[in-house]
Backbone as a ProteinNet text record, in pm:
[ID]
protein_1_A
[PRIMARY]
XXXXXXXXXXXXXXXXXXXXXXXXXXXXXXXXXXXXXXXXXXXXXXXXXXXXXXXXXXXXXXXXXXXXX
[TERTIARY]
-348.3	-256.7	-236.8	-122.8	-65.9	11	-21.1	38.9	178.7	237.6	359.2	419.4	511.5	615.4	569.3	548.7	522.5	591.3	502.1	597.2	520.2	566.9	447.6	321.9	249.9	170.1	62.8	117.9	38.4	79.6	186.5	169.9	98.7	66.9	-25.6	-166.6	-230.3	-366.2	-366.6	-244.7	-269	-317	-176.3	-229.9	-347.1	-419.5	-564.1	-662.4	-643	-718.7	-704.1	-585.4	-581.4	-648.5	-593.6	-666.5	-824.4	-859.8	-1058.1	-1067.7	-1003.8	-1054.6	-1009.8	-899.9	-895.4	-1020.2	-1021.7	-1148.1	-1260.8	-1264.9	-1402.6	-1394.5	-1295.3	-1297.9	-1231.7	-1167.7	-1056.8	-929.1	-915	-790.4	-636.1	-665.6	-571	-547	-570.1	-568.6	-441.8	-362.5	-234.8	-265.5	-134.3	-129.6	-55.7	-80.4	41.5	-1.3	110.5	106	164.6	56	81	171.1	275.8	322.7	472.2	481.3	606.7	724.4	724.9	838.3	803.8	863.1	859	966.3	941.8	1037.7	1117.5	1266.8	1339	1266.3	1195.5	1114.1	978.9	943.6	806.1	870.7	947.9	974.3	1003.2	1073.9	1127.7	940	837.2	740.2	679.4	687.6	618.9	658	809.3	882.9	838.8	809.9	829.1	646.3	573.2	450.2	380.5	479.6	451.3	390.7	420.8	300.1	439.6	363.9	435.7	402	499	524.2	556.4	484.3	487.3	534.7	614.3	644.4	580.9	522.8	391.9	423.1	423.6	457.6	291.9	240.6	74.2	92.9	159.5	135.3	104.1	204.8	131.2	-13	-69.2	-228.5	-281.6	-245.3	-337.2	-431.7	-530.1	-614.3	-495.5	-491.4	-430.4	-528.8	-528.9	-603.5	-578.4	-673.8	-671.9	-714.7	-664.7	-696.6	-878.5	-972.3	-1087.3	-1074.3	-1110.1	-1146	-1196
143.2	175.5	326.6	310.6	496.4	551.4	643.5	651.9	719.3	769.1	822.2	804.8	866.8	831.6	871.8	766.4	810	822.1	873.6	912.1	838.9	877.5	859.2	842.8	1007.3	990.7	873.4	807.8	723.5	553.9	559	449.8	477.2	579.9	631.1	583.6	648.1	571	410	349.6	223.9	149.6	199.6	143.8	168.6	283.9	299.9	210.9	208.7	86.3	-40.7	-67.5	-238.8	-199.3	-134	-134.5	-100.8	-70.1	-70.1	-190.6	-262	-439	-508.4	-463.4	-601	-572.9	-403.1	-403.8	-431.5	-454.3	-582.7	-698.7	-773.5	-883.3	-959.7	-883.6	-943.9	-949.9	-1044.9	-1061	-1132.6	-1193.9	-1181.7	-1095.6	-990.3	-877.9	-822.3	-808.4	-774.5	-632.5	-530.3	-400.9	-385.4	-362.6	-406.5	-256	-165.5	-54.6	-75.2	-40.8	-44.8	85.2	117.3	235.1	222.7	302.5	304.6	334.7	358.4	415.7	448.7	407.4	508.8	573.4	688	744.1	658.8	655.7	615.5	605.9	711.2	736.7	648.7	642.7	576.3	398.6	355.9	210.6	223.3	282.3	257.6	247.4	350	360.1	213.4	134.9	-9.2	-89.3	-111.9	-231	-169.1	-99.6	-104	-127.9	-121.2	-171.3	-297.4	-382.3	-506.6	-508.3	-390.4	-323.8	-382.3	-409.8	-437.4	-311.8	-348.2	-250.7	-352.5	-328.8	-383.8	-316.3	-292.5	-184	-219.4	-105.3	-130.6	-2.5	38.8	107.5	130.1	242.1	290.2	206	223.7	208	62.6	14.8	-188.3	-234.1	-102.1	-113.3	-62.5	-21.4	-4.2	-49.3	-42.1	-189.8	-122.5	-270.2	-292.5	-298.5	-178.2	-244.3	-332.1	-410.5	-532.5	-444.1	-493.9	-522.8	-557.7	-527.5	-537	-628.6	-736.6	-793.4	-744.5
-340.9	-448.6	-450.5	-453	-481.2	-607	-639	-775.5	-787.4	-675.5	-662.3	-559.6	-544.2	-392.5	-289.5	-212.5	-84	56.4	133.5	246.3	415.9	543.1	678.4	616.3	605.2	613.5	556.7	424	391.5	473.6	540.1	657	742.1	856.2	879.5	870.7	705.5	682.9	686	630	630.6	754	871.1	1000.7	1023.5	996.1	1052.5	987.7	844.7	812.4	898.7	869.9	948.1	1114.3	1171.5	1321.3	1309.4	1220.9	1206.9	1192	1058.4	1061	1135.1	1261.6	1353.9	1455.2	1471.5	1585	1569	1418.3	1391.3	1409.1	1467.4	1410.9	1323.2	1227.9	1129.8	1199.9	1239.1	1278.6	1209.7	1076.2	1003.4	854.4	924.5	812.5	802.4	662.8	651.7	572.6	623.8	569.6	448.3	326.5	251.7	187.3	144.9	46.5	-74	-154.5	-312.6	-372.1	-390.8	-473.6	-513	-610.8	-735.5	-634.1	-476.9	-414.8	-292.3	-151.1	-46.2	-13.3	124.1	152.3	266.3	273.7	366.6	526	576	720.7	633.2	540.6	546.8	550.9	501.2	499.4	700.7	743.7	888.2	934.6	885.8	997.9	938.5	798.7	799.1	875.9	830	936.2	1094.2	1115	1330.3	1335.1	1214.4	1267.4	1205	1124.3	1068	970.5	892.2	754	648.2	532.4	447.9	267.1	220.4	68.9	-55.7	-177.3	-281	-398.5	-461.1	-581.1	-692.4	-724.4	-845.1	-923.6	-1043.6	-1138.7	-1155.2	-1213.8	-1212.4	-1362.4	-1426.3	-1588.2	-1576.3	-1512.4	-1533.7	-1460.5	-1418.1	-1381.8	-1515.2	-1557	-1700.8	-1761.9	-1772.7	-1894.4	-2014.2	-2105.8	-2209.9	-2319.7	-2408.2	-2520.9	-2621.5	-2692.6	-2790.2	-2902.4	-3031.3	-3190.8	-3175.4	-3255.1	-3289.6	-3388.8	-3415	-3525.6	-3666
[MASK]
+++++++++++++++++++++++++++++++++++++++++++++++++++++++++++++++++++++

């Protein structure tokens, strides 16, 4: 999860993650990046390496507080 717009470099780390867990052994391990936005060159560097992107706003990670009884 990222909390702002991102760019390469954080496709980049992703691929490196996923290529540590296939060279263990995980071989259906998917790359997926969590953040509010990428850059135009960061979506081109997911699609050409089969990494995928999820749009997540930081605020709807929030804990939500409750009323106390």
């Amino acid at each position: 999860m990222k909390r702002r717009h991102v760019g390469p470099d954080a496709v980049d780390q992703l691929q490196r993650y996923v290529e540590n867990y296939r060279g263990k052994g995980y071989e259906d391990v998917r790359g997926v990046l969590v953040s509010p936005s990428v850059t135009d060159s960061a979506r081109e560097h997911l699609e050409n390496r089969g990494l995928e992107h999820i749009k997540l706003e930081p605020e709807s990670m929030a804990p939500q507080r409750t009323k106390s009884l």
